[in-house]
PDBQT receptor file of N, H, CA, C and O in Angstrom, charges set to zero:
ATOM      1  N   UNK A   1       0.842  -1.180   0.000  1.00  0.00    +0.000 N 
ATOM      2  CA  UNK A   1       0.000   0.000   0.000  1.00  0.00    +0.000 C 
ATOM      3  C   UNK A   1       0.885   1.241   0.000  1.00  0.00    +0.000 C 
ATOM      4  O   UNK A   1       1.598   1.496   0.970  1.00  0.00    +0.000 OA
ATOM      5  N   UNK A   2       0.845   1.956  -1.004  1.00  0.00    +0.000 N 
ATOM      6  H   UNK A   2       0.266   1.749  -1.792  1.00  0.00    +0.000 HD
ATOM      7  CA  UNK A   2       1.333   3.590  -0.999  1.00  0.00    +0.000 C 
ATOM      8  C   UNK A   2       0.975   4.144   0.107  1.00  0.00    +0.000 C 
ATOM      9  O   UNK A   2      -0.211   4.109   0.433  1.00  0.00    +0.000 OA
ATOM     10  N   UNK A   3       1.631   4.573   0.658  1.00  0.00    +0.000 N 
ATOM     11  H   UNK A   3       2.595   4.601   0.393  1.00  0.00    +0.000 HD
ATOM     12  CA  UNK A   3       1.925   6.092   1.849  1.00  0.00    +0.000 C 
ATOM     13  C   UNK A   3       1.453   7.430   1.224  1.00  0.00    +0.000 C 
ATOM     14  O   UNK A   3       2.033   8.473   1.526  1.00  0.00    +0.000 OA
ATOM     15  N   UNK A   4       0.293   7.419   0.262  1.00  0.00    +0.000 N 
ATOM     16  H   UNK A   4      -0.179   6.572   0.017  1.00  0.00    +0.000 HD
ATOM     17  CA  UNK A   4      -0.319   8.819  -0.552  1.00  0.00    +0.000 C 
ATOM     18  C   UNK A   4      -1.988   8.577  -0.163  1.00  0.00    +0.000 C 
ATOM     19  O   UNK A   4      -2.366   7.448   0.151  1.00  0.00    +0.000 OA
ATOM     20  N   UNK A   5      -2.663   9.396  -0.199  1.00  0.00    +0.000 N 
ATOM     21  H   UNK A   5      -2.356  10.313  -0.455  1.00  0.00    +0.000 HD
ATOM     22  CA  UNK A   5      -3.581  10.237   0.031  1.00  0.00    +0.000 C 
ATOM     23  C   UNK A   5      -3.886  10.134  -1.953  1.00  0.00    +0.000 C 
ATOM     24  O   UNK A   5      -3.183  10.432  -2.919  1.00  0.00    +0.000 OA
ATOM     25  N   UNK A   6      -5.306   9.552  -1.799  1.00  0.00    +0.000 N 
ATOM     26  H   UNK A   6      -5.877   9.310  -1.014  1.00  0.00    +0.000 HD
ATOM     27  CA  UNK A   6      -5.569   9.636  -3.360  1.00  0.00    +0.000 C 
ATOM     28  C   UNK A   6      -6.619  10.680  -3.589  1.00  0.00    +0.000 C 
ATOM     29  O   UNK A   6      -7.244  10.841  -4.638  1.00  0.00    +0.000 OA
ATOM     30  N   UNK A   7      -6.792  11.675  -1.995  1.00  0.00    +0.000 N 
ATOM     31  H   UNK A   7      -6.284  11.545  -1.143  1.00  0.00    +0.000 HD
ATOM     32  CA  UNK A   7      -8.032  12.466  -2.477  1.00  0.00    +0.000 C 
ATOM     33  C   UNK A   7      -6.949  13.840  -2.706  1.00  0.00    +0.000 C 
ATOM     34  O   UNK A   7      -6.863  14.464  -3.763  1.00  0.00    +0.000 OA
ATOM     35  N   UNK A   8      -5.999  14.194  -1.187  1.00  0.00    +0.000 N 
ATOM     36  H   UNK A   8      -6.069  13.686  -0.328  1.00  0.00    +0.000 HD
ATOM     37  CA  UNK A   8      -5.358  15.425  -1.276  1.00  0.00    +0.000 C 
ATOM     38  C   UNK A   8      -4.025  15.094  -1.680  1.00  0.00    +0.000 C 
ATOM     39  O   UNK A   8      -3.474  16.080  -2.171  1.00  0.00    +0.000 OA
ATOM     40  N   UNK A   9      -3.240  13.985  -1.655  1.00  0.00    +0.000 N 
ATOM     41  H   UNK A   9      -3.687  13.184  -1.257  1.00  0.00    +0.000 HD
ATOM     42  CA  UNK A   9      -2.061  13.794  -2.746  1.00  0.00    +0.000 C 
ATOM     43  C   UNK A   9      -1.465  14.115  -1.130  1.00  0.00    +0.000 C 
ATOM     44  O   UNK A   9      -0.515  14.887  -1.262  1.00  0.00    +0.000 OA
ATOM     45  N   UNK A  10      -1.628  13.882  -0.068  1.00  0.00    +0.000 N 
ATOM     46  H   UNK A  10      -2.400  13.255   0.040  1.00  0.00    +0.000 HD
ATOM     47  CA  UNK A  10      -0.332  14.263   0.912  1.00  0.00    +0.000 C 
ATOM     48  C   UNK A  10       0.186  12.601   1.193  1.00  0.00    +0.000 C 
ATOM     49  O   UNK A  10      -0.446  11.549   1.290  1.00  0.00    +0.000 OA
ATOM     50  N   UNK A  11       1.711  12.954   1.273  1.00  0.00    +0.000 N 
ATOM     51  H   UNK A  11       2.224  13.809   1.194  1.00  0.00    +0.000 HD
ATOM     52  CA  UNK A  11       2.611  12.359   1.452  1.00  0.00    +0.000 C 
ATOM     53  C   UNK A  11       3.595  11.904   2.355  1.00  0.00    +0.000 C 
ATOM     54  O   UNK A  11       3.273  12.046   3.534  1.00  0.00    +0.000 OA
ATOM     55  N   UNK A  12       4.993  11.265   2.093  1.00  0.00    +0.000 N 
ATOM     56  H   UNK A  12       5.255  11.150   1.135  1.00  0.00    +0.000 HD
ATOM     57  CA  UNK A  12       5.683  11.308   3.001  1.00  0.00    +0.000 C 
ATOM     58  C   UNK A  12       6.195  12.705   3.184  1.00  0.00    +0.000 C 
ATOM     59  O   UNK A  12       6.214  13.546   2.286  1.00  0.00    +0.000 OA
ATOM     60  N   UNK A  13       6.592  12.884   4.364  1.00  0.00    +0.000 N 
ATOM     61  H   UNK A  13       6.576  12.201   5.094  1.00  0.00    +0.000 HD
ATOM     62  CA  UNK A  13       7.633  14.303   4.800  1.00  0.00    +0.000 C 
ATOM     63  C   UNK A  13       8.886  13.812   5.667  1.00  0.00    +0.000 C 
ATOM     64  O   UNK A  13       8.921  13.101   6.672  1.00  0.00    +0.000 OA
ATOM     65  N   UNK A  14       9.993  14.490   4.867  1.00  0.00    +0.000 N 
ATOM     66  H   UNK A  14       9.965  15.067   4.051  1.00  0.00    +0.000 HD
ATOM     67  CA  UNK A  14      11.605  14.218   5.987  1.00  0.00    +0.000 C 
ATOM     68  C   UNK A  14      11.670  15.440   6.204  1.00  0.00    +0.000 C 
ATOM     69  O   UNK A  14      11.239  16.502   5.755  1.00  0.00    +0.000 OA
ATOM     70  N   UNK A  15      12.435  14.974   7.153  1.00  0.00    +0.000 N 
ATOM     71  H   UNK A  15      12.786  14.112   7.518  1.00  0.00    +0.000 HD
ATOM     72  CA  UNK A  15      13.399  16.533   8.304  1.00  0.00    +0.000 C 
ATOM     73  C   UNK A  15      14.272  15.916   9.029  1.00  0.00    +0.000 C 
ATOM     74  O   UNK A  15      14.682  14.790   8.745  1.00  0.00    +0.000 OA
ATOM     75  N   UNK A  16      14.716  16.698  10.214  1.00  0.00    +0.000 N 
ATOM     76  H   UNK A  16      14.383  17.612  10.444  1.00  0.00    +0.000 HD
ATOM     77  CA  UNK A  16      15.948  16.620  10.566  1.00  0.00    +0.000 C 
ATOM     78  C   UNK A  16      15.256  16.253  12.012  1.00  0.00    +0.000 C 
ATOM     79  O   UNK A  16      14.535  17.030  12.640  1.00  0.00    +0.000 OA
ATOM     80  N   UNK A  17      15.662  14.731  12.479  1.00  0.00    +0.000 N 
ATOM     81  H   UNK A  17      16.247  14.100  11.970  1.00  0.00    +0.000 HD
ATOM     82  CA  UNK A  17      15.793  14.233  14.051  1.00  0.00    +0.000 C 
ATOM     83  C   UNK A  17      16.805  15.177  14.953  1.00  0.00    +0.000 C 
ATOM     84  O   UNK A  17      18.014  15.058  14.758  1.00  0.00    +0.000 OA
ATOM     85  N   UNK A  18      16.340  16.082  15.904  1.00  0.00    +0.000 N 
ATOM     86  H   UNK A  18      15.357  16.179  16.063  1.00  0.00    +0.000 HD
ATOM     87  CA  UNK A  18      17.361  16.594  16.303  1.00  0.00    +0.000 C 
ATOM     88  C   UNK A  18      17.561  15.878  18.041  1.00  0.00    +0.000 C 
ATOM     89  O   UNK A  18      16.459  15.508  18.446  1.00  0.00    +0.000 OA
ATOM     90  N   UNK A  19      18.367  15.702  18.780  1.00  0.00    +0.000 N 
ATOM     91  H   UNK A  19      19.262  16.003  18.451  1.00  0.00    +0.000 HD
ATOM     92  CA  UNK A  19      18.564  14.898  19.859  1.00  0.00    +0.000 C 
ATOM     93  C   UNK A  19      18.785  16.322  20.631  1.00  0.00    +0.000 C 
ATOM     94  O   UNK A  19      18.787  17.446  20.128  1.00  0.00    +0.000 OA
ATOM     95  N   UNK A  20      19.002  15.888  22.221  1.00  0.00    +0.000 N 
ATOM     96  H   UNK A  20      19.001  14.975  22.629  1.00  0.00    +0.000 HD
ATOM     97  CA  UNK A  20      19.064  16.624  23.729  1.00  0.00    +0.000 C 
ATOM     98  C   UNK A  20      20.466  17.655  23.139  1.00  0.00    +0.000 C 
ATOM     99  O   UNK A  20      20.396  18.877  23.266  1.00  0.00    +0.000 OA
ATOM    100  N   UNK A  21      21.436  17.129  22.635  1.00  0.00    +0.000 N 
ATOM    101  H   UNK A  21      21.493  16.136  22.531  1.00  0.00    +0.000 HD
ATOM    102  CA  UNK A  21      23.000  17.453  22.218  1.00  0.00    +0.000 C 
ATOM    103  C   UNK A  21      22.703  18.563  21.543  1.00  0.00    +0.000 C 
ATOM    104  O   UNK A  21      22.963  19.657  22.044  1.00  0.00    +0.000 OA
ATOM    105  N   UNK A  22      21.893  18.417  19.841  1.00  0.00    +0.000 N 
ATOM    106  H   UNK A  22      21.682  17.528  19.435  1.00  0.00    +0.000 HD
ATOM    107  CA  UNK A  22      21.749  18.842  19.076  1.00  0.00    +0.000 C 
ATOM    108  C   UNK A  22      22.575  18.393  18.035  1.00  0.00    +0.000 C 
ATOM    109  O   UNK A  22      23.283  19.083  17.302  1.00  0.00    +0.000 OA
ATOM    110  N   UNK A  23      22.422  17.165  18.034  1.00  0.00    +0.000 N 
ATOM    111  H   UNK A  23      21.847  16.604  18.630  1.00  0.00    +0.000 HD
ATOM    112  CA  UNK A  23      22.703  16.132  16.691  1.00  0.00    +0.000 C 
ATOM    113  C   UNK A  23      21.966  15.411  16.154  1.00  0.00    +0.000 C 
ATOM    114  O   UNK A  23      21.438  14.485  16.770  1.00  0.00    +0.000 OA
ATOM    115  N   UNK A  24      21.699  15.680  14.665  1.00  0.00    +0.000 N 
ATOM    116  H   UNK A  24      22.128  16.432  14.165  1.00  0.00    +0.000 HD
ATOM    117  CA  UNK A  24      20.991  15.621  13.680  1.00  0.00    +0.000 C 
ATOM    118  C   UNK A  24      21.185  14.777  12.814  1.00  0.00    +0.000 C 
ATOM    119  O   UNK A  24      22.228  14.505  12.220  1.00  0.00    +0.000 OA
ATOM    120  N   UNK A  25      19.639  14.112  12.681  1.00  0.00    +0.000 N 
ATOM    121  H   UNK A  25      18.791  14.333  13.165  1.00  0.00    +0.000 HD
ATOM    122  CA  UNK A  25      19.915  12.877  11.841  1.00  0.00    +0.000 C 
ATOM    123  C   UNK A  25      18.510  12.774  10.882  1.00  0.00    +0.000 C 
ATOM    124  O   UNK A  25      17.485  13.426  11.082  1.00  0.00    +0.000 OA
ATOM    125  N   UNK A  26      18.747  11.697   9.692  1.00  0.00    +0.000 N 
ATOM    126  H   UNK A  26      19.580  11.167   9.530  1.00  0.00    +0.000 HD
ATOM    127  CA  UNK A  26      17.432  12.427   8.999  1.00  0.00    +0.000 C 
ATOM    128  C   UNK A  26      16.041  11.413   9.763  1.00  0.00    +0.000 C 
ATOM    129  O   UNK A  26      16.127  10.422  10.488  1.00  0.00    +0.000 OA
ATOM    130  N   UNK A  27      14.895  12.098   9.279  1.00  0.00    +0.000 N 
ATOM    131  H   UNK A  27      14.826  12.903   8.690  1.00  0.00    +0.000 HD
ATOM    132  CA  UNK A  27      13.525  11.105   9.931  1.00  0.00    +0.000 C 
ATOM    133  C   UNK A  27      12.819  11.641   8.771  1.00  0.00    +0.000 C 
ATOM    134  O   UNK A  27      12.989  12.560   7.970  1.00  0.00    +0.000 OA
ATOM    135  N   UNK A  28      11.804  10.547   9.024  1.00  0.00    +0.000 N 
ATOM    136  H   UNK A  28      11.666   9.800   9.675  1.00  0.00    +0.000 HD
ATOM    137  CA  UNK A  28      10.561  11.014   8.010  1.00  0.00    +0.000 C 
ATOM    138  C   UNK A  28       8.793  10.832   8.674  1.00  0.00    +0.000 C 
ATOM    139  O   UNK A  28       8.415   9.943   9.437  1.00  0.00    +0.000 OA
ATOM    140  N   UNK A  29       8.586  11.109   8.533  1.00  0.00    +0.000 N 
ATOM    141  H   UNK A  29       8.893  11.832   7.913  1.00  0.00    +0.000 HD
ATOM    142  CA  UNK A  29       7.037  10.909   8.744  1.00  0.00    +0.000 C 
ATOM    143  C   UNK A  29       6.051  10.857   7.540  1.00  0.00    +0.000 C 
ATOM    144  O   UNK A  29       5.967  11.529   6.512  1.00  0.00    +0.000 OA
ATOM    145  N   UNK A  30       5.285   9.743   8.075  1.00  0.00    +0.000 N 
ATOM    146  H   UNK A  30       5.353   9.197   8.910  1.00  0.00    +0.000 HD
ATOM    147  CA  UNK A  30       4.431   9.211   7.128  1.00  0.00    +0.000 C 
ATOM    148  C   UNK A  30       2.756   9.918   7.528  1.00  0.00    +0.000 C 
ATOM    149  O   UNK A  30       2.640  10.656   8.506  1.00  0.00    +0.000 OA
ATOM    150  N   UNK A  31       1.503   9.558   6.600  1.00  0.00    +0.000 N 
ATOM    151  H   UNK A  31       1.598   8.959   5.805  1.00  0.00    +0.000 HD
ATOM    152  CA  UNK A  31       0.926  10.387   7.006  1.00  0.00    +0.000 C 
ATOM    153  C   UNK A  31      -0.093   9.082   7.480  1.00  0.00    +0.000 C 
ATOM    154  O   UNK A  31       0.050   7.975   6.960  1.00  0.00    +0.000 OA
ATOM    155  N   UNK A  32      -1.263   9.375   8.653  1.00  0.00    +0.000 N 
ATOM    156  H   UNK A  32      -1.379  10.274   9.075  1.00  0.00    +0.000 HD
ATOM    157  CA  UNK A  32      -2.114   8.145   8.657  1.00  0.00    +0.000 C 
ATOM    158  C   UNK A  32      -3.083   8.030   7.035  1.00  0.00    +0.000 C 
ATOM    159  O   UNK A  32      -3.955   8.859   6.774  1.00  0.00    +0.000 OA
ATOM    160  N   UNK A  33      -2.731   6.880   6.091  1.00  0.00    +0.000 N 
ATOM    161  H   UNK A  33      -2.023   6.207   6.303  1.00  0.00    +0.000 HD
ATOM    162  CA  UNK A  33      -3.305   6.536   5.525  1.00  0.00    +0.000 C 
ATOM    163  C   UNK A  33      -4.279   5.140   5.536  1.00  0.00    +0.000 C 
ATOM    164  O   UNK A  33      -3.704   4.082   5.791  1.00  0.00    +0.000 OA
ATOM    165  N   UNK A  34      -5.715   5.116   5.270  1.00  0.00    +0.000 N 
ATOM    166  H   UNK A  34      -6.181   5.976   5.063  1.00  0.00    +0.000 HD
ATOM    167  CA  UNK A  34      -6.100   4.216   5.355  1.00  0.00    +0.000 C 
ATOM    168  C   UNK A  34      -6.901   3.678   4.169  1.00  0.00    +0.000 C 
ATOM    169  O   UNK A  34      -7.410   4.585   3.511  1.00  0.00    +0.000 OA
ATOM    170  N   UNK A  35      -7.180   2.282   3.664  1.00  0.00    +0.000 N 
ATOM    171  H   UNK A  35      -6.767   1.545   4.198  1.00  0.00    +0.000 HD
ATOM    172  CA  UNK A  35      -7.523   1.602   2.530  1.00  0.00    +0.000 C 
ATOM    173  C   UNK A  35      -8.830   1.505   2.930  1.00  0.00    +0.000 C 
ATOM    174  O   UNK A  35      -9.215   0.672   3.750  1.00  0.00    +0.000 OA
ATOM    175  N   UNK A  36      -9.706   2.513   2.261  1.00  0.00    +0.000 N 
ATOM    176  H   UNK A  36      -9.393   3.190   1.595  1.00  0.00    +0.000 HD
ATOM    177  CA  UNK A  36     -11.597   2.276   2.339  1.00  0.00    +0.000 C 
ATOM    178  C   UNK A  36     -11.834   2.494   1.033  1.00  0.00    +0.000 C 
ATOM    179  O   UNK A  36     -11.282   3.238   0.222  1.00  0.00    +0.000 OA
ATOM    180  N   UNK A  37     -13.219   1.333   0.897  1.00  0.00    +0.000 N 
ATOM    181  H   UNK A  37     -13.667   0.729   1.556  1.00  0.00    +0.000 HD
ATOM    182  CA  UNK A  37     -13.739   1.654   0.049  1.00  0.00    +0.000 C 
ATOM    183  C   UNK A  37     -14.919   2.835  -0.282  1.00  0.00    +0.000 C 
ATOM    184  O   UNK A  37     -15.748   3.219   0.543  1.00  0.00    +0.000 OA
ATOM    185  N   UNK A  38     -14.825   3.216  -1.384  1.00  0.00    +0.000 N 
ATOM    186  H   UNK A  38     -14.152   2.905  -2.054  1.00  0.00    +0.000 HD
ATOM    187  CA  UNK A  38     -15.397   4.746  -1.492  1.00  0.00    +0.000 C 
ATOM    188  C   UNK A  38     -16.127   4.432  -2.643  1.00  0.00    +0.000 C 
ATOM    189  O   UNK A  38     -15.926   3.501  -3.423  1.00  0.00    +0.000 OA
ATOM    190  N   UNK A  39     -17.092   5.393  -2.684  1.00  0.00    +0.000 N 
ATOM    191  H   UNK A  39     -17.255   6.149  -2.050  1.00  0.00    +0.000 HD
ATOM    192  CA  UNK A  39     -17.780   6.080  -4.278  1.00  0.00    +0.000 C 
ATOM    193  C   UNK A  39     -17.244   7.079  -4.813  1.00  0.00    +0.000 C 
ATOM    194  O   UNK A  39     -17.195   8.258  -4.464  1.00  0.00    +0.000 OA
ATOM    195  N   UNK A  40     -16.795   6.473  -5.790  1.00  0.00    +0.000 N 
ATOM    196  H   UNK A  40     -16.835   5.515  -6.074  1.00  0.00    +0.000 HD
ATOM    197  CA  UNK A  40     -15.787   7.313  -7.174  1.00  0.00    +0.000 C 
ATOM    198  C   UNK A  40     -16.736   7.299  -8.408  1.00  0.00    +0.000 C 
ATOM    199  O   UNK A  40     -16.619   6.316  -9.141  1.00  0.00    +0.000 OA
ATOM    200  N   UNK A  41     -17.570   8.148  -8.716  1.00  0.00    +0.000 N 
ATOM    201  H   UNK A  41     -17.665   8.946  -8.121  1.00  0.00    +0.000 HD
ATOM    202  CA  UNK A  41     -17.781   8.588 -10.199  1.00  0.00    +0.000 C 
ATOM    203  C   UNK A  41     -19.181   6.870 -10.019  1.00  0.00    +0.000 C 
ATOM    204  O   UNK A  41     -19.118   5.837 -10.685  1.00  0.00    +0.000 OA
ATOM    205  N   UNK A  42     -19.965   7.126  -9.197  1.00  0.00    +0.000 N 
ATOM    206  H   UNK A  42     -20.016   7.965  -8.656  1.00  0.00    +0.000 HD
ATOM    207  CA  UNK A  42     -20.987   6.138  -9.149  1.00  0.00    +0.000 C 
ATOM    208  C   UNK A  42     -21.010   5.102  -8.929  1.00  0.00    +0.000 C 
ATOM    209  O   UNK A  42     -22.016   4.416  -8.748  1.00  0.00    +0.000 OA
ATOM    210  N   UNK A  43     -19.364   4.608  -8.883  1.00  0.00    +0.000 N 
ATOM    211  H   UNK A  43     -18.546   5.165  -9.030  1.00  0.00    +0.000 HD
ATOM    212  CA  UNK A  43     -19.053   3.005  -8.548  1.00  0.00    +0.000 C 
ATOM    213  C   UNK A  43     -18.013   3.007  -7.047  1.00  0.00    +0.000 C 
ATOM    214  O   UNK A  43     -17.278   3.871  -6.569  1.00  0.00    +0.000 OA
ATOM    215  N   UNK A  44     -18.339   1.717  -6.648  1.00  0.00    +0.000 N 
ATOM    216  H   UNK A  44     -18.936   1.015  -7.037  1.00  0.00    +0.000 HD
ATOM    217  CA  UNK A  44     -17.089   1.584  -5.212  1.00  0.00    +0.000 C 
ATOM    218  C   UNK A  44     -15.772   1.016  -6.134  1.00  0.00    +0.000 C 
ATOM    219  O   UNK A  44     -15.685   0.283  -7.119  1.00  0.00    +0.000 OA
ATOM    220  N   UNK A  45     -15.025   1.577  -5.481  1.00  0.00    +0.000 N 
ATOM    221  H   UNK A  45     -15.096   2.172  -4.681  1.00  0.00    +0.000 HD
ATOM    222  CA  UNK A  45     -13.768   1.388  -5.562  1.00  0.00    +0.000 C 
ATOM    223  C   UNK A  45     -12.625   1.818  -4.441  1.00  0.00    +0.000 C 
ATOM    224  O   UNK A  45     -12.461   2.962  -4.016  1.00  0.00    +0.000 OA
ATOM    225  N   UNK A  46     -11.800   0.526  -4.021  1.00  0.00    +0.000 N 
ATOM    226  H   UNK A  46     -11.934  -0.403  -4.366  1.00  0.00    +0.000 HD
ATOM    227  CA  UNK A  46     -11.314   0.607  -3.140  1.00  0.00    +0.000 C 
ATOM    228  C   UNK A  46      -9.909   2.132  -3.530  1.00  0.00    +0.000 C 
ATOM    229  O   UNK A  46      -9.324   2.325  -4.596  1.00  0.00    +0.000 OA
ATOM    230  N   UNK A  47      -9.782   2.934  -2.212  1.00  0.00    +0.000 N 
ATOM    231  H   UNK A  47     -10.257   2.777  -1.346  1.00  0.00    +0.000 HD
ATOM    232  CA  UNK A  47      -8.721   3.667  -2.676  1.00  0.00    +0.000 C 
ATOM    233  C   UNK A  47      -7.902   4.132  -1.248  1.00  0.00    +0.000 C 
ATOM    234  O   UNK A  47      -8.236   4.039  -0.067  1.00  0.00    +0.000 OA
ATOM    235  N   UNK A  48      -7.071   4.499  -1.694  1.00  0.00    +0.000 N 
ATOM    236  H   UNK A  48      -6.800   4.575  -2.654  1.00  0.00    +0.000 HD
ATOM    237  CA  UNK A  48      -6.071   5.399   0.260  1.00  0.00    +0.000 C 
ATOM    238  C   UNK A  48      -6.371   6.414   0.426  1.00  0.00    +0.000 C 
ATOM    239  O   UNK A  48      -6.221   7.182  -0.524  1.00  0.00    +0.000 OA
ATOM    240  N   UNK A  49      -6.857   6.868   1.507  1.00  0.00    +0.000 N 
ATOM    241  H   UNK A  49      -6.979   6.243   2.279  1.00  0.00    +0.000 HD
ATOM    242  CA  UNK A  49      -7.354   7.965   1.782  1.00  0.00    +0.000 C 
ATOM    243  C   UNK A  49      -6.781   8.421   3.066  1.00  0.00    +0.000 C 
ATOM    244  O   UNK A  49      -7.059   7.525   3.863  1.00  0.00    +0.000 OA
ATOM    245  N   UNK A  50      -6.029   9.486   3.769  1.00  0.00    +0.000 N 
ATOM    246  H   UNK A  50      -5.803  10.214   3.121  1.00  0.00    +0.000 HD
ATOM    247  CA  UNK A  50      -5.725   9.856   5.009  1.00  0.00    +0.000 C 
ATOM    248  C   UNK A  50      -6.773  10.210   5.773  1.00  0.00    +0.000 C 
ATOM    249  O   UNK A  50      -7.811  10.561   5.212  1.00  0.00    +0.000 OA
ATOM    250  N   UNK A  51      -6.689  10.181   7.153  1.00  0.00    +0.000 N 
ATOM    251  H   UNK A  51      -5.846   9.896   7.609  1.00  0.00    +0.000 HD
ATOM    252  CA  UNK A  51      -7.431  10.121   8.029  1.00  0.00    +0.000 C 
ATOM    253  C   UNK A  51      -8.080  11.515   8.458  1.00  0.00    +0.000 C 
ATOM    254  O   UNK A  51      -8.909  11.554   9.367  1.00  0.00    +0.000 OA
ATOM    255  N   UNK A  52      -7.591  12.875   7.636  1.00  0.00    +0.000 N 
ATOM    256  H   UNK A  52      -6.917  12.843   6.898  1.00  0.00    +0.000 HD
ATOM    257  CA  UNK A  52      -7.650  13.851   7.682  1.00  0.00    +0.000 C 
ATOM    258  C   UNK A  52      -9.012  14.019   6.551  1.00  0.00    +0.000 C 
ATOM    259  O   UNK A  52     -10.060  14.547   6.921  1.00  0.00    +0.000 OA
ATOM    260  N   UNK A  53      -8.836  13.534   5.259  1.00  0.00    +0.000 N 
ATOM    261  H   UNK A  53      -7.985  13.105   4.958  1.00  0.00    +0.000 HD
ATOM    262  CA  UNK A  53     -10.130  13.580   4.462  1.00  0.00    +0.000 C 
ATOM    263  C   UNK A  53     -11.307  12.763   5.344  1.00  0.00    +0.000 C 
ATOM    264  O   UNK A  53     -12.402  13.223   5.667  1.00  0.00    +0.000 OA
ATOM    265  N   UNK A  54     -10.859  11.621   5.599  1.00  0.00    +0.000 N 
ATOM    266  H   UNK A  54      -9.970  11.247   5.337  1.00  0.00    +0.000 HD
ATOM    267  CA  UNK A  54     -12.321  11.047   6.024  1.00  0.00    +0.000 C 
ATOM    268  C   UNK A  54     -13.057  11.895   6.604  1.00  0.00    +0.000 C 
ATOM    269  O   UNK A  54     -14.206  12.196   6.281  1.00  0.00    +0.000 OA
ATOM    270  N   UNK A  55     -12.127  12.521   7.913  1.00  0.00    +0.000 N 
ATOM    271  H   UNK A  55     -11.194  12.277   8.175  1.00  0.00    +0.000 HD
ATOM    272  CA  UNK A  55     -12.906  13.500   9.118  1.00  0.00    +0.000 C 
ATOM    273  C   UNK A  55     -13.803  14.243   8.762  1.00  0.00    +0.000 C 
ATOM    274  O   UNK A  55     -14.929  14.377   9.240  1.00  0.00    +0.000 OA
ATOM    275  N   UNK A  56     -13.085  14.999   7.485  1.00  0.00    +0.000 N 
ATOM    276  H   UNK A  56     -12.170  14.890   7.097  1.00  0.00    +0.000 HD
ATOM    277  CA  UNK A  56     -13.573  16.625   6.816  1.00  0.00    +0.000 C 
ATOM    278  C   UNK A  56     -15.206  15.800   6.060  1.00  0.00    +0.000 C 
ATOM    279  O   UNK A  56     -16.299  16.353   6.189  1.00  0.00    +0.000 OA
ATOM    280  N   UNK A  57     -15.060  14.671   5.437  1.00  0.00    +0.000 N 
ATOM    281  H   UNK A  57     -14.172  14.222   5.332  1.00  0.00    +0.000 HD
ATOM    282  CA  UNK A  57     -15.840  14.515   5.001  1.00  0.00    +0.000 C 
ATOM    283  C   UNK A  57     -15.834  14.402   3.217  1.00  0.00    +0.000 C 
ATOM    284  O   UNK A  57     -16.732  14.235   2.391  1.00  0.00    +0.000 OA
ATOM    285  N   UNK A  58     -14.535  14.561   3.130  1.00  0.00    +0.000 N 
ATOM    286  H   UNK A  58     -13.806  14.696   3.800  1.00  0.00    +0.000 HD
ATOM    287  CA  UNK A  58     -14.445  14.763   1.352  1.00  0.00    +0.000 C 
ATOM    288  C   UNK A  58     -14.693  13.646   0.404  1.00  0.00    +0.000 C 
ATOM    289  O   UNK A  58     -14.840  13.800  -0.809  1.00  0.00    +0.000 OA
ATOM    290  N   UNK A  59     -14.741  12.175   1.222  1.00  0.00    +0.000 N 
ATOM    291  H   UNK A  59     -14.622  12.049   2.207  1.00  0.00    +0.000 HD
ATOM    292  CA  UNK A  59     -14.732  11.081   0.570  1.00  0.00    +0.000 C 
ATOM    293  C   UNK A  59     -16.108  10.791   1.233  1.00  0.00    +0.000 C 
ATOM    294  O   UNK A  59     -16.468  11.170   2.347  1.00  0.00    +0.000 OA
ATOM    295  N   UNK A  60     -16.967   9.877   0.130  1.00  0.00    +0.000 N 
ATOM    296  H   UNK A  60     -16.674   9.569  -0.775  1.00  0.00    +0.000 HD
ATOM    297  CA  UNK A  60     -18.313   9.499   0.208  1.00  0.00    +0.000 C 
ATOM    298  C   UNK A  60     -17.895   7.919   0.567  1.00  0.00    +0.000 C 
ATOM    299  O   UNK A  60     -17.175   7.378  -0.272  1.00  0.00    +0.000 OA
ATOM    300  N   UNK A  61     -18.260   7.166   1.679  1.00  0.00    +0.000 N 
ATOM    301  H   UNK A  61     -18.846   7.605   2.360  1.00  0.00    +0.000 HD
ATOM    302  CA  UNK A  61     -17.755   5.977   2.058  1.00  0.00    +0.000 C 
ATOM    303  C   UNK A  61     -18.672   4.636   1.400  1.00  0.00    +0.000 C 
ATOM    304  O   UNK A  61     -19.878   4.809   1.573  1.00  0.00    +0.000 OA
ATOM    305  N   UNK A  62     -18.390   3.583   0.817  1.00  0.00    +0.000 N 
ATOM    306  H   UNK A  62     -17.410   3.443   0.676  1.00  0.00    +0.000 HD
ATOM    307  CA  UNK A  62     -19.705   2.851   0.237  1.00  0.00    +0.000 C 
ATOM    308  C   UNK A  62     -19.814   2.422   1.530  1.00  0.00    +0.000 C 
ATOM    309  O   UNK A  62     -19.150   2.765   2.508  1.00  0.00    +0.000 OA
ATOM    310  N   UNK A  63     -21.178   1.238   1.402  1.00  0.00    +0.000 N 
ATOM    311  H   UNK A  63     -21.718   0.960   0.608  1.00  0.00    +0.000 HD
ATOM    312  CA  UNK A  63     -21.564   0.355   2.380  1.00  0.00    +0.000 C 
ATOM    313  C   UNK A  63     -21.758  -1.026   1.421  1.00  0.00    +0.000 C 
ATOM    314  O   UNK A  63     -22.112  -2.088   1.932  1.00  0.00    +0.000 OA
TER     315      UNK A  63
């Protein structure tokens, strides 16, 4: 399963792990994506969607 968002396209993100010292190392964060099935264009079809669209409401969920 892709780590993308098929409604808003968000993704992975890197930056910089910084420690107590201030030594830096790289990290990334992923976003919560989850595999539901949805109504796309009148039909279900399974797709990834982050947990941020579901909330808002942008994806129509089948049953």
């Amino acid at each position: 399963m892709s780590k993308k968002c098929d409604v808003c396209g968000k993704g992975k993100m890197f930056g910089n792990q910084v420690s107590f010292s201030h030594r830096r190392s790289r990290k990334s964060w992923s976003p919560n994506v989850q595999s539901v099935k949805a109504v796309v264009n009148g039909t279900t079809k399974k797709i990834n969607v982050c947990t941020k669209c579901l909330k808002s409401g942008k994806v129509d969920r089948a049953i």
